[in-house]
N, C-alpha and C positions, 0 to 999 in steps of 0.2 A: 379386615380385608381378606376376601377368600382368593387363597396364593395360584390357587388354578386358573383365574382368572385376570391375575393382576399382571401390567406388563410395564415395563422397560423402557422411558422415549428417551430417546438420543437425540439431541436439540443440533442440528448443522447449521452452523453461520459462517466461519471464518474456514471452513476444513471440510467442503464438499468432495469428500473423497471415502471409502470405506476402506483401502489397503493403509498401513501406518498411520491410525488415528486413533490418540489417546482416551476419548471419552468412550468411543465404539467400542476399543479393547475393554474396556472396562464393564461397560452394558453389557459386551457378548457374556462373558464370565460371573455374570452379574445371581445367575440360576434362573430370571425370567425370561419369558419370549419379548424380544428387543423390537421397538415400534420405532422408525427413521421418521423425522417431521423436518421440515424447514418452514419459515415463515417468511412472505414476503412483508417487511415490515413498512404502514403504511408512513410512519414516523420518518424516515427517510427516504419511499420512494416521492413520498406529497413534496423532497425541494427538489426534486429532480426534473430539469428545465426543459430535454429534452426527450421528445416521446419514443426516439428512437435510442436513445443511452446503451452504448455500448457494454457497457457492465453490466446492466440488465440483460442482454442477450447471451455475455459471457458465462453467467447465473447460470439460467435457465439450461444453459446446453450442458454445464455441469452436471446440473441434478437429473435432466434426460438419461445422461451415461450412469450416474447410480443408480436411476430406477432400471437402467436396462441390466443392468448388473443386478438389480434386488430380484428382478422378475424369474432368473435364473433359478434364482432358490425360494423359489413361491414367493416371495416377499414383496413387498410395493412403499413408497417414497408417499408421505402424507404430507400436500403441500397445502398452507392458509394463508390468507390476504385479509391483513389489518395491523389495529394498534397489538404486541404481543399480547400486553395484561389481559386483552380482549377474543386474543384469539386462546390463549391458556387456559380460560374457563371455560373456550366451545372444546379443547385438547380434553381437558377433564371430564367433559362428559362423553367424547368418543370412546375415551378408553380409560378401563382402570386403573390409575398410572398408580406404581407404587415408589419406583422410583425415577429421578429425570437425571439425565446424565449431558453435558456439555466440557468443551473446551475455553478455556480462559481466554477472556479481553481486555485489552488494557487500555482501549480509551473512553473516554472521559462519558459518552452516550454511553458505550455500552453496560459500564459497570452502575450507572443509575438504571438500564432496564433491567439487568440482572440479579441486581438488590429488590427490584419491585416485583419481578418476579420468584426469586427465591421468599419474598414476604407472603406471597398469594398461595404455595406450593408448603409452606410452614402451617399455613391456617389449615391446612389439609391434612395435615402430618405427613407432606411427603416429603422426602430427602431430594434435592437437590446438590447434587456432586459436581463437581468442575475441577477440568484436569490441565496440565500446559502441553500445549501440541504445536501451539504454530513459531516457537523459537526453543535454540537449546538450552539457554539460560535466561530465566525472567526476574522479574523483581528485585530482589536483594540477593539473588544465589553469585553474582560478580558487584565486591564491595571494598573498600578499600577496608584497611587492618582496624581501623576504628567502627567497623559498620556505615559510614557517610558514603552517600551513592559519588563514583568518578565522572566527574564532567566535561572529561580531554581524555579525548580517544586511546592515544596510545595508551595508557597507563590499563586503560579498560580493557584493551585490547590483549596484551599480555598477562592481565592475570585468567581471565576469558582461556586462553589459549593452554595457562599453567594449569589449570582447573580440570580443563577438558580431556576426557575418557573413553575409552569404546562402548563403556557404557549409556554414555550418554545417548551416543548416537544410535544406536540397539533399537530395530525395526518392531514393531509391537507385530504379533503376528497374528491378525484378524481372520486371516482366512480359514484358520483353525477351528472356528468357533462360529462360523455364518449357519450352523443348524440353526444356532438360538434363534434365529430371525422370526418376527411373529409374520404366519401363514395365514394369506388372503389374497384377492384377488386383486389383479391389479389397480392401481386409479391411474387416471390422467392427469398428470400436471396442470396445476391454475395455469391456462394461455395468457401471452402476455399484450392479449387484444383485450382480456378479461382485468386486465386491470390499470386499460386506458394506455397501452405501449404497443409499440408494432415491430416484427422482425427485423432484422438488419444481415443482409447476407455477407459480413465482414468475415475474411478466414483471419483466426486468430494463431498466435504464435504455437508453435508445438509445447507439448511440457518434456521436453528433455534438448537436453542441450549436450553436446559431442563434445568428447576430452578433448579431440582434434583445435576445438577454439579454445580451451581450458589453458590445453598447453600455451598458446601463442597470447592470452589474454594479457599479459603485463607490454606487448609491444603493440598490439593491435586497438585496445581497445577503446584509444580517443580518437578515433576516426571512423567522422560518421557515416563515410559512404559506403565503408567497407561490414559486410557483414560479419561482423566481429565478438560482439556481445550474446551475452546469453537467452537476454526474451522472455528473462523467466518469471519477472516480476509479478507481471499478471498471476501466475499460478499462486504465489507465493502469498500475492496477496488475499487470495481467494482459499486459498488450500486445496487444490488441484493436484500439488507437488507435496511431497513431505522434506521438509527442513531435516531433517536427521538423516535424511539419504542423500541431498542435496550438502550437507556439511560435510559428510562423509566423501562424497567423488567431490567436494571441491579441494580437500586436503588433501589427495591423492593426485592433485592434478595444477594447481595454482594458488600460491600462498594470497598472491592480490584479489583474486577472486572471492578466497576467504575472508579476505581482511573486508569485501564489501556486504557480504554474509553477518558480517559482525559487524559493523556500521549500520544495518537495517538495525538488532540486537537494541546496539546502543541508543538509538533514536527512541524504540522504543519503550527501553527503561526510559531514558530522560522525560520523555510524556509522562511516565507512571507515578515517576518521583517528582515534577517537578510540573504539575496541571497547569500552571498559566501560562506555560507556553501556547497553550494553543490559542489565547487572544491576546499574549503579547510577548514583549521582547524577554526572552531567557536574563538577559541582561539589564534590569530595569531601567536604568540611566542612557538605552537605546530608546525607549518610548518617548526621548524628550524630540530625538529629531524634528525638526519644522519642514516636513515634505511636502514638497510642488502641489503634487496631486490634480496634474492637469488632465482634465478626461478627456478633451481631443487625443494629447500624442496617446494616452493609456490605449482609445481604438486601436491609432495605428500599431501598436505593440501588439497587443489581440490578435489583429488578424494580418500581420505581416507584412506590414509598409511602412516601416521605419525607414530605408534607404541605407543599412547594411545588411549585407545578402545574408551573412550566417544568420544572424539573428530575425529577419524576414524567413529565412530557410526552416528552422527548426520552430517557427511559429506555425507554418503553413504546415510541417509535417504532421503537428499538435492536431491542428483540425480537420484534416483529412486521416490521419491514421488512429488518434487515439494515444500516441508514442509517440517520444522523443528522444531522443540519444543524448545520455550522460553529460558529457561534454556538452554538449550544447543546451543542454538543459544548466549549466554552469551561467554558460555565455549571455544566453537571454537574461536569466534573472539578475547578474551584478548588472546589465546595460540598463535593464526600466527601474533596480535601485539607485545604481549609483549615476547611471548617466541620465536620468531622466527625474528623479528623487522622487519615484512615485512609492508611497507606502510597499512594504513588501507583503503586506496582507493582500493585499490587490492582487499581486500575483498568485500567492498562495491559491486565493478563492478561484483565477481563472483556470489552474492548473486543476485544484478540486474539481471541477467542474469539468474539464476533457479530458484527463488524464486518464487511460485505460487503467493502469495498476495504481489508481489514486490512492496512498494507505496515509493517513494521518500523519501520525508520527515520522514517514520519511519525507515526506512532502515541506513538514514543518520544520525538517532541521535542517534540509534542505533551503529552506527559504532564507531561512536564519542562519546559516553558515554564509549565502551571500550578501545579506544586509551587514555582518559584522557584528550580528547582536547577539548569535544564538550561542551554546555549547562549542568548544575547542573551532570556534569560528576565524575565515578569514579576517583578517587583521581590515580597520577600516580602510586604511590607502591604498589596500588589494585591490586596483580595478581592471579587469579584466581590456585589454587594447580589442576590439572585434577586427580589426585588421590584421592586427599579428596574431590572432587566433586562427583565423583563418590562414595564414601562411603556412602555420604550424601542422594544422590538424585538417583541413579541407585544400592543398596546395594546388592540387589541379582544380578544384573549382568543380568535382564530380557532383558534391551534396547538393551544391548550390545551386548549379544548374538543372538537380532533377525539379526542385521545390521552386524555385525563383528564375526560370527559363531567359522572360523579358530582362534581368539586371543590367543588360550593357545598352537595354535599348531609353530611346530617347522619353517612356513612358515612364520608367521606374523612377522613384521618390529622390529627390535630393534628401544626404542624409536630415533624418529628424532634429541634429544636434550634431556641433561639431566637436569631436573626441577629447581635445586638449582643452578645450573649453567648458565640456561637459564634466571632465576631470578635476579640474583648479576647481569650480564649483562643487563641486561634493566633497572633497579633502577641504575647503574654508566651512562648509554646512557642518560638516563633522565634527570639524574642529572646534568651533563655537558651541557648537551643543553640548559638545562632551568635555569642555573647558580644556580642550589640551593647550598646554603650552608651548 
């Protein structure tokens, strides 16, 4: 392969961002002219139910801001539409790739497309490289003394913490190096009318978040009317934001905030190390439950006419904003497991489905910390009161009234279920399944 001609792609999926990104850093330095590509993958946008998907348009506005930033430096963002295997052989004849440079994935689709195309890029003899970017420690790098991956947080959490270095955190510094970028003119991003989707004028969160809430985050942050949380997830999930910099001001600023820094972390080694979570209970002797699975009340859970306000509240904000607030994202999912005994995959799939910062692994351990099945999960009889939650954490009734205005009026739903009844039945269902005595 003649070296003057051969170039560099840097594969963006998880890390649309050029400042602190490990495979870039790598490509720039690499000695060829560095070619940017992202693919819209048709393998995941084909379950994609609605035409307007807010991720989709979160995408898209991302890679506008690095082509407008490639355009800077002569350079341009090469965007394709389809299966990858498919689009890596139209890649391979645009350009003469010598080597392909990407950041590491750790679920379960991705590392089957990665394997299928690292197989296709081998026939070729080209190197395929993959770096970790989107967390500080991945895989086995936080392990208990024997090598066995930890499966209760705290333990994870403190060797995590013993571990952790200023090294770690250490910004890769790209902007050193953006000459390498291969020089052309610019293209236009694939529209995303062009592949059957339509804009959505939603303003989305900022990517930085003020120490000013960092500080106050361990008293403010179960309360969802107050704007108190960071917002960051969306980035996070996407790689908008760099986790090294974001670990870094969160340790200068809020140990709890950290500690949920490291709960993302942890969620997604346990995917890595332990793949059936993602179609069932971390706990296998959870899979026996005998759940209701009634898809009337499931609607009214959906779309927020259950007939309590919090959990109607943080339903309705789900599908009008794309987000929901922590706490309440708590509140809802132990009400439709435990008070309603509807599968928590049920859940799972409807949160996958509207959730802006949808990422696998916290979605799943999420869902599984509320059914009682998953990793260092609530205990079964944990069930959330939606009333004393609400005392607690919405006392004036701010949330509730933005999301659920009518609730004192004579239209709103009797509740779905009555609490103390909904309770005794899922502590006897649990119980019997799980032979407690």
């Amino acid at each position: 392969m003649n070296k003057l001609n051969s170039a560099a792609i840097i594969w963006l999926r998880r890390d649309l961002r050029l400042s602190d990104n490990a495979a870039l850093y790598h490509a720039l330095r690499s000695g060829l002219p560095v070619q940017i590509i992202f693919i819209f993958d048709t393998d995941i946008l084909n379950q994609l139910e609605n035409k307007n998907d807010r991720r989709l348009v979160f995408i898209h506005r991302a890679l506008q801001t690095v082509n407008d930033q490639l355009k800077q430096h002569g350079a341009t963002l090469h965007t394709y539409y389809g299966k990858p295997v498919d689009v890596w052989k139209n890649v391979l004849k645009d350009y003469n790739v010598e080597k392909v440079f990407a950041n590491h994935d750790y679920e379960p689709y991705a590392q089957q497309r990665d394997n299928e195309i690292k197989n296709l890029l081998q026939s070729h003899s080209i190197l395929f490289e993959t770096y970790k970017d989107q967390v500080v420690f991945e895989k086995d790098e936080v392990c208990k003394a024997d090598g066995l991956p930890y499966t209760v947080f705290t333990p994870y959490k403190n060797k995590y913490l013993s571990q952790l270095n200023a090294a770690h955190l250490k910004s890769y510094d790209n902007e050193k190096y953006f000459s390498a970028f291969l020089k052309q003119e610019a293209k236009h991003l694939i529209a995303l009318s062009e592949m059957g989707f339509i804009e959505d004028n939603i303003l989305f969160p900022k990517n930085k978040v003020d120490n000013s809430i960092l500080k106050k985050y361990e008293t403010t942050r179960d309360f969802p009317a107050m704007d108190a949380t960071s917002r960051l997830s969306v980035h996070l999930r996407f790689g908008t934001v760099s986790i090294r910099q974001l670990m870094m001001q969160a340790m200068e600023n809020s140990a709890v905030w950290t500690n949920e820094l490291i709960w993302r972390e942890f969620y997604m080694m346990i995917l890595y190390k332990f793949p059936h979570v993602a179609t069932g209970a971390f706990k296998p002797r959870y899979n026996t439950i005998p759940w209701r699975n009634n898809e009337q009340e499931f609607e009214k859970w959906c779309h927020g006419n259950t007939g309590y306000p919090i959990v109607d509240a943080g339903m309705r904000e789900l599908l009008a904003t794309g987000f929901m607030h922590n706490r309440v994202r708590m509140i809802v999912a132990s009400f439709l497991v435990k008070h309603l005994l509807i599968d928590w995959k049920w859940g799972e799939a409807w949160f996958a489905k509207h959730l802006l910062d949808f990422e696998l692994s916290s979605n799943n351990g999420g869902w599984q910390w509320a059914a009682s099945s998953g990793c260092d999960a609530a205990p079964y009889f944990r069930i959330f009161n939606p009333y004393e939650q609400t005392k607690r954490f919405d006392s004036n009734l701010e949330y509730i009234k933005k999301w659920v205005p009518e609730f004192q009026e004579l239209t709103y739903p009797q509740p779905i279920v009555e609490h103390t009844f909904a309770r005794n039945r899922c502590l006897a269902t649990y119980k019997l399944a799980l032979q407690e005595k």
